[in-house]
C-alpha positions in Angstrom: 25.9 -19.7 10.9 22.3 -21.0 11.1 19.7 -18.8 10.1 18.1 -17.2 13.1 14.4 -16.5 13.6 12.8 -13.5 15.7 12.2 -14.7 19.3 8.6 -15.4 19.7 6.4 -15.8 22.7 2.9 -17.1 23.4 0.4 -15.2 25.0 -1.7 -16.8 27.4 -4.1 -14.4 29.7 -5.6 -16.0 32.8 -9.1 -15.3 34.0 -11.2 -16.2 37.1 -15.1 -15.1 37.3 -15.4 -13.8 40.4 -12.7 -10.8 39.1 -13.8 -8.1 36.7 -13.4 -9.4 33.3 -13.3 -6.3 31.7 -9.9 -6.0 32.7 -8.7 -8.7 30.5 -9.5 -6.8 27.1 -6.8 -4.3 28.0 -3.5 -6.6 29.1 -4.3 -8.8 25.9 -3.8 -5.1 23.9 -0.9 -3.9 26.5 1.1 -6.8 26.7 0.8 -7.5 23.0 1.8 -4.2 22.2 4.5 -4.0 24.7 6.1 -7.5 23.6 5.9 -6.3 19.7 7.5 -2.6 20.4 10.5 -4.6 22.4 10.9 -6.3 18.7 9.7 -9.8 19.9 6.9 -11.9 18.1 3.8 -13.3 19.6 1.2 -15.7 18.8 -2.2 -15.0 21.0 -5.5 -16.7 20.8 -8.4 -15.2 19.0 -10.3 -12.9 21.4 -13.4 -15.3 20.5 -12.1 -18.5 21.0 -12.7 -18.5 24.9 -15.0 -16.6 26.8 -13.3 -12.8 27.0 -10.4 -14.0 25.3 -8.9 -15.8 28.4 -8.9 -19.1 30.2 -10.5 -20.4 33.3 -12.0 -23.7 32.8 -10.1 -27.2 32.2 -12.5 -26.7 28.6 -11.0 -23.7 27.8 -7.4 -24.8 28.6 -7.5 -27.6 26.2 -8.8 -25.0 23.7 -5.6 -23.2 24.4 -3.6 -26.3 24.8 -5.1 -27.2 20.8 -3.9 -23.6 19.7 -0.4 -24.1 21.1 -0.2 -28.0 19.2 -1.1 -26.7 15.6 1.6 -23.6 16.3 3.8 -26.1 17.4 7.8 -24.7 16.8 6.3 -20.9 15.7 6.6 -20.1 19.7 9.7 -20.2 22.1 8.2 -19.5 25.4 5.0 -18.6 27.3 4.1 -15.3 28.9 1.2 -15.8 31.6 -0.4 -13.2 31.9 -2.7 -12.6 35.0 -4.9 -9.4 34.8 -7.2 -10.8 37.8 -6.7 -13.4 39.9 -6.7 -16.4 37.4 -7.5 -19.7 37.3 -5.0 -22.8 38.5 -6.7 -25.8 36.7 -7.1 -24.1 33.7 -3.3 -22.8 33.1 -2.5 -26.4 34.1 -4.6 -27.8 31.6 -3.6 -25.3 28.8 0.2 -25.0 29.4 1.3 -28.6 30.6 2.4 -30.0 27.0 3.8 -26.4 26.1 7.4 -28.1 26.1 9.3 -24.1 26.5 9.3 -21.9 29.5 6.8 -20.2 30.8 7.0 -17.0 32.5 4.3 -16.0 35.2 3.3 -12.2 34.9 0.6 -10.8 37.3 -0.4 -7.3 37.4 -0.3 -5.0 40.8 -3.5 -3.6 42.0 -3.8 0.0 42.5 -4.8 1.4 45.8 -7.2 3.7 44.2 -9.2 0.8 42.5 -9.8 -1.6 45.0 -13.7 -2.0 44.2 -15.3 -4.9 43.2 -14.8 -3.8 39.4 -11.8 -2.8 39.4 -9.7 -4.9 42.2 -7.4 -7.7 40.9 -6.2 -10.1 43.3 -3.3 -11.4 40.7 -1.2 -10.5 43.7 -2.6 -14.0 45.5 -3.7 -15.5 42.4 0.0 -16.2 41.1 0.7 -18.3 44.0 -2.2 -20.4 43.2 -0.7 -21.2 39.6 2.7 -21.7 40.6 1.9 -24.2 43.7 -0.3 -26.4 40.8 2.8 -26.0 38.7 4.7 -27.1 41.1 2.5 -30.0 42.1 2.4 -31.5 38.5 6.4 -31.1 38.1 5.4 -28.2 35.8 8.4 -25.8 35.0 8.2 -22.0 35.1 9.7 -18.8 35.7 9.2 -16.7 38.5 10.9 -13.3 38.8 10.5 -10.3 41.1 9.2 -7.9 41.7 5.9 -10.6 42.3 3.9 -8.5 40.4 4.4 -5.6 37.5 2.9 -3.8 35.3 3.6 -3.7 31.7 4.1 0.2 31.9 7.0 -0.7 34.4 10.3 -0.5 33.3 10.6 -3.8 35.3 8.4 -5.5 33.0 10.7 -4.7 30.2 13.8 -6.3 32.4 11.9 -9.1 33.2 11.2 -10.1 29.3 14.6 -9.2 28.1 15.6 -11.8 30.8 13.0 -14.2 30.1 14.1 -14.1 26.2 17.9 -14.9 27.6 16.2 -17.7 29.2 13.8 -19.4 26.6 17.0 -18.6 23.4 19.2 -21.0 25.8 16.5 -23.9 26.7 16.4 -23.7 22.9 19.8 -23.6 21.7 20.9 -26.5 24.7 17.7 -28.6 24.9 19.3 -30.9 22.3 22.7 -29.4 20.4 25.7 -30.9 18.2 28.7 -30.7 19.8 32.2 -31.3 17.4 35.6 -33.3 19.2 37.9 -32.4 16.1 40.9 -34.4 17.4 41.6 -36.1 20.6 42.3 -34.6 24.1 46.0 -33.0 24.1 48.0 -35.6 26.1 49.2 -33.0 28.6 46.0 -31.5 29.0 43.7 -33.7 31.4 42.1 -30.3 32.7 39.6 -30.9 29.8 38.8 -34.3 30.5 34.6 -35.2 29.9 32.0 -37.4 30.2 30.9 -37.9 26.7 27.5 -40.0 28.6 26.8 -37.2 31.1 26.6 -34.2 28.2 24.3 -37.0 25.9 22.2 -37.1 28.9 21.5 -33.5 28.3 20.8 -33.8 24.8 24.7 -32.8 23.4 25.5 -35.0 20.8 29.5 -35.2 21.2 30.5 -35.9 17.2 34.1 -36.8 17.2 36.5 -36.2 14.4 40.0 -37.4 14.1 42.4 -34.6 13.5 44.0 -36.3 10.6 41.3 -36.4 8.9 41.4 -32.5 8.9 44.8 -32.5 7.3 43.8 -34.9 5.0 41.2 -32.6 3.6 43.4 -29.6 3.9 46.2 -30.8 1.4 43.0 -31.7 -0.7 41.5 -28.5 -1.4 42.4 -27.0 -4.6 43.8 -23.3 -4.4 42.1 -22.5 -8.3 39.1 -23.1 -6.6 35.8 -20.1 -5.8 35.4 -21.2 -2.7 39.5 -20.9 -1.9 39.4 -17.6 -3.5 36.4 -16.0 -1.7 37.4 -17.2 1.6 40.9 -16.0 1.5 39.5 -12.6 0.6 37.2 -12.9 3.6 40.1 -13.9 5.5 42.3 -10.7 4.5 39.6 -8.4 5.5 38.4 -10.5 8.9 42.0 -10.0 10.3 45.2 -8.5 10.2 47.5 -11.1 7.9 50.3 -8.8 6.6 52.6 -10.5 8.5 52.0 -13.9 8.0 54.4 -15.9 5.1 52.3 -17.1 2.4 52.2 -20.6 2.9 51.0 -20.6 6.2 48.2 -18.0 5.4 47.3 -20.9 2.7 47.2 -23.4 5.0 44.6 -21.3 7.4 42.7 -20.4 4.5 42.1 -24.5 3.4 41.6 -25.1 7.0 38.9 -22.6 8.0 37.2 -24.5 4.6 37.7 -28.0 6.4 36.4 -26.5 9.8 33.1 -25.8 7.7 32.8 -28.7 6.0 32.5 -30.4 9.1 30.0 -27.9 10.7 28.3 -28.4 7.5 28.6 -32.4 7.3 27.9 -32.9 11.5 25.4 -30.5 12.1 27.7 -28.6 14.3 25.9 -25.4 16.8 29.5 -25.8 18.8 32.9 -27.2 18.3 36.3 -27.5 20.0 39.7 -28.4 18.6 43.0 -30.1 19.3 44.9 -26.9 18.3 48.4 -28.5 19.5 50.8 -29.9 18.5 50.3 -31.3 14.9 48.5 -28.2 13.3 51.8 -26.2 13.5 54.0 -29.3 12.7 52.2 -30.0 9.6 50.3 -27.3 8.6 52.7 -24.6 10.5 49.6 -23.2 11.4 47.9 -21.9 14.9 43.9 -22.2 14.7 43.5 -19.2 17.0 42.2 -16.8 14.5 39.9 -19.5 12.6 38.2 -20.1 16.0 37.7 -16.2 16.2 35.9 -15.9 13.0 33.8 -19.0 14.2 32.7 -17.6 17.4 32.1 -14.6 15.4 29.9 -16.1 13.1 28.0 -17.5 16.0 29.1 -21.1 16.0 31.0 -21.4 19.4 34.6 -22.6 19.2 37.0 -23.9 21.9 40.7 -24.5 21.7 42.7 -27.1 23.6 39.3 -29.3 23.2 37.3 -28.0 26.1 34.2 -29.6 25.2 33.1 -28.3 28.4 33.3 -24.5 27.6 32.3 -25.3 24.6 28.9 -26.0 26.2 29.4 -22.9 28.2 30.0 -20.6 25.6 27.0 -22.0 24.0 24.5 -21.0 26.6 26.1 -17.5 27.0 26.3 -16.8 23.5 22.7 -18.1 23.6 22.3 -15.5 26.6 23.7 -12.5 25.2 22.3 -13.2 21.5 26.1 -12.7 20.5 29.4 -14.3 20.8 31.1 -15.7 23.5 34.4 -16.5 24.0 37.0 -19.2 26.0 39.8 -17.5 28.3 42.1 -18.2 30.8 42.5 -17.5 33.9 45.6 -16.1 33.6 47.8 -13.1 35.7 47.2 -11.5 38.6 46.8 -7.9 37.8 49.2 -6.0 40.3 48.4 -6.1 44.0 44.6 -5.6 43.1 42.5 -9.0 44.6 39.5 -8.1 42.8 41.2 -8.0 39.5 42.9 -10.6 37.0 44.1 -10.6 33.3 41.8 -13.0 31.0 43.6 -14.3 28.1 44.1 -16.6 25.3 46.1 -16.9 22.0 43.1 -15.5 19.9 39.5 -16.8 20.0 38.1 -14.0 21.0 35.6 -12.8 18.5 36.2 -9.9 16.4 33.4 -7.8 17.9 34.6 -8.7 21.3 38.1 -6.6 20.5 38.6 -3.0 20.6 40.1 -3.2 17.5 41.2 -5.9 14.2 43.0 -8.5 15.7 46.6 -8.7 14.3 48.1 -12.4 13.2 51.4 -13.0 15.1 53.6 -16.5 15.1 53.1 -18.2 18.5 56.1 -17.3 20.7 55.9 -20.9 22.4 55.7 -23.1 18.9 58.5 -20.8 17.9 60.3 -22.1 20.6 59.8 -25.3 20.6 59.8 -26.3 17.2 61.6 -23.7 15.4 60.9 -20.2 13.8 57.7 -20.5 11.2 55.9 -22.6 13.1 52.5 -22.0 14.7 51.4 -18.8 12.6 47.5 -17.9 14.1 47.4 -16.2 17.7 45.0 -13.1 17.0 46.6 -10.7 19.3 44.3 -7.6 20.7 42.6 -6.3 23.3 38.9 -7.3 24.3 36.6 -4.3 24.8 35.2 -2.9 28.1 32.3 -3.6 29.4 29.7 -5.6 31.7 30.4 -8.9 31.3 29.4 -13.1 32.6 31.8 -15.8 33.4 30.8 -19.4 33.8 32.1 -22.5 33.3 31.3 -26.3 33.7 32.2 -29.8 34.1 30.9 -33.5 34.3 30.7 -34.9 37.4 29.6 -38.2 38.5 27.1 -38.3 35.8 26.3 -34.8 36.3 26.7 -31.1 34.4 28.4 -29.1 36.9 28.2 -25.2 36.6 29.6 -22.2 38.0 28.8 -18.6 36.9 28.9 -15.1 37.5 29.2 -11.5 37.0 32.2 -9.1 36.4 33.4 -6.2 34.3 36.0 -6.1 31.5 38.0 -2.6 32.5 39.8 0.3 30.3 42.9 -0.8 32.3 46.5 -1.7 30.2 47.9 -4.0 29.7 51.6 -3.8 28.7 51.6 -3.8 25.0 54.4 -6.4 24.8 51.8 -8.9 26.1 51.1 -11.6 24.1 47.3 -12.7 22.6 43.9 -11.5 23.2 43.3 -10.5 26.6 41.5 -8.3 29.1 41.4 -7.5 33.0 38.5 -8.3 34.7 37.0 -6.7 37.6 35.0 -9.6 39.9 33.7 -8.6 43.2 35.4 -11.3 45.7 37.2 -12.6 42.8 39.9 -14.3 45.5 37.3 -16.1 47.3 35.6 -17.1 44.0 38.6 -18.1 42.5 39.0 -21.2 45.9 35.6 -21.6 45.1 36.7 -22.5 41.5 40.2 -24.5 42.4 38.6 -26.4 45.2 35.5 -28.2 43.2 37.9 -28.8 40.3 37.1 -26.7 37.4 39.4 -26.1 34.4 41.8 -23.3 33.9 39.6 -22.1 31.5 36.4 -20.0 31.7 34.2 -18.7 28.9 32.9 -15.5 28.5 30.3 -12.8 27.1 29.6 -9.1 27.4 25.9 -8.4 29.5 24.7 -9.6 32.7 23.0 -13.1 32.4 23.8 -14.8 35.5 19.9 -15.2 36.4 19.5 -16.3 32.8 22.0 -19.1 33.0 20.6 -20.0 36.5 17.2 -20.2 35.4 17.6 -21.6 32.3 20.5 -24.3 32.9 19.5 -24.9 36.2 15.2 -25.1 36.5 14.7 -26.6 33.0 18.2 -28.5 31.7 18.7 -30.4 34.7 22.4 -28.9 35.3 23.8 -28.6 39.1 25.1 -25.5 40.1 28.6 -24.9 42.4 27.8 -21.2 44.4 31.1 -19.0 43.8 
């Protein structure tokens, strides 16, 4: 996994002279403070460097727009500030080459400071930024409620969101994205537009699956790096019942899958995980694309490229693993409820408990007994959870997401894989919504509630279309 810096914000505080100045001294100290407690970084120009430590003129945004160039990469997104009313040309001037999101804060006036020393204004002022914003084609964030206070606990919400948004224009803005095999011939459900993701900025690095067996039957069992990660293996996941040979084979393979993370610059990969693995190898990926997506490099099966990019930007979201399911059961005569499953992706600290290695009933059948040994067979945990899912269209990222629950209801234990139900308001019309634009059988997963996130972040600064569920 790549190493993962503290989310980090610039600070930028508006000022316009008509408005009392003196209330600029105090956000720069409560905003910093609040955005530091929440266990974010900031970067915020010297109090001295403009006049009250704010900007209002076009001179004073290029002195910001200087400080944000030689801290170029320390910062991931821009909090505007607005403690009066502000000024339009210079926020334009200071933020227009920022290159991350920006996120528009204004304070509320209070009704028993309405005098001229004390009376804000940010209220009107933030229309005034956003409408130059919008006429230079400038991005930003605007949330609700319009304006808040950094004492609110809706200021809190509205950076935990914004953080969601600015860790996903980061991760997607331009991301490796690994084939490792071709498209299962059966499976033209995952079928993608290699052009329309580039267009995006995801690189699509193809690898031919046997060149992955190839470097399995090369890998030299004597070796440190076998040893330690078999013993990382045995303790990741449940193995007892898995013959030797196979459990070789997984180990050697979950080396290969890193040498090409390693050797591509991987953030995201997905695998053809049928039909050769288990003929050759008599091996299942399923529990090697767990451990991925637990160590935070996101992993499809079936080579859905597509929720491969999905699980990207909710992993992103959540700041933790996400997972690729499929729609699956019904779940009784309930319409707002449906089982979730797959063979065993799911990350471990998605499950309730270790996941247990089982043979692959439908291998087994196929093929013969011993083949297909992987499926990581558990139960993911409860909790509030987002769906979404994508494909290219015409050119085009196509996206649909929302927002569910994973329940504490059973599933019969003789139930195969890594599932869960789900609980999705209007899941019956969502689910027409789904079949009749043509999205996949699959859809990816994480716990929290980032539809917003995803909307914002996919949709106002990566370009992506969204399909309303």
């Amino acid at each position: 996994m790549k190493e993962q810096k503290k989310l980090t914000f610039a600070l930028y505080f508006g000022n316009r002279g008509f408005f009392p100045e003196s209330l600029i001294g105090t956000a720069r100290d409560e905003i910093s403070r609040k955005i530091e407690e929440m266990g974010y970084g900031y970067i915020m120009l010297d109090a001295g460097a403009t006049r009250y430590g704010a900007v209002e003129t076009a001179r004073e945004g290029e002195v910001y727009a200087k400080f944000l160039a030689e801290n170029r990469g320390k910062y991931d997104g821009v909090i505007l500030s607005l403690p009066n009313f502000g000024d339009e040309t210079g926020a334009i001037s200071a933020l227009r080459d920022c290159g991350v999101p920006i996120f528009i804060q204004a304070y509320p006036d209070d009704m028993d400071k309405m005098d001229n020393a004390r009376r804000r204004d940010a209220f009107c002022g933030k229309f005034s930024v956003m409408d130059v914003f919008w006429q230079y084609g400038l991005k930003f964030t605007n949330m609700s409620p319009h304006v808040v206070s950094p004492k609110s606990p809706d200021f809190e919400k509205n950076i935990r969101e914004f953080a969601a948004v600015c860790r996903i224009v980061k991760k997607m803005r331009r991301f490796n994205m690994g084939a490792i095999g071709a498209r299962t011939t059966a499976f033209k459900t995952v079928r993608f537009d290699e052009i329309a993701l580039q267009r995006h900025g995801i690189t699509v690095e193809t690898v031919d699956l046997s060149e992955a067996i190839a470097r399995v039957k090369g890998i030299d069992e004597n070796s440190s790096a076998f040893k330690e990660r078999k013993d990382y293996l045995l303790n990741y996941a449940d193995f007892s019942k898995e013959p030797g040979e196979s459990f070789i084979n997984h180990v050697k393979l979950s080396l290969v899958l890193d040498s090409f993370i390693e050797e591509f610059d991987l953030d995201a990969l997905s695998i053809r995980c049928w039909i050769e693995l288990e003929k050759i190898l008599k091996v299942a990926p399923c529990v090697l694309l767990s451990d991925l997506n637990n160590r935070g490099i996101s992993a499809a099966c079936e080579l859905d490229v597509c929720n491969g990019v999905m699980m990207t930007a909710l992993s992103a979201a959540q700041d933790a693993p996400a997972t690729c399911l499929d729609w699956n059961n019904n779940y009784g005569d309930e319409p707002d409820k449906c089982i979730l499953f797959h063979c065993g992706p799911v990350a471990a600290s998605m499950m309730t408990g270790k996941g247990e290695v089982q043979e692959h009933f439908m291998f087994a059948k196929t093929f013969g007994a011993g083949c297909g040994w992987g499926p990581c067979v558990g139960r993911i945990k409860p909790g509030d959870m987002t769906f979404a899912s994508c494909k290219t269209e015409g050119g085009k990222i196509e996206v649909f997401v929302g927002e569910g629950q994973i329940t504490s209801d059973k599933i019969p234990p003789e139930f195969f894989g890594c599932a869960g139900v789900a609980k999705i308001d209007n899941l019956q019309k969502k689910l027409k919504v789904i079949g009749d634009n043509g999205f996949r059988h699959h859809v990816s997963m994480t716990f929290g509630k980032h539809e917003s996130a995803i909307r914002e972040a996919l949709g106002n600064y990566l370009g992506y279309s969204f399909v309303n569920i």
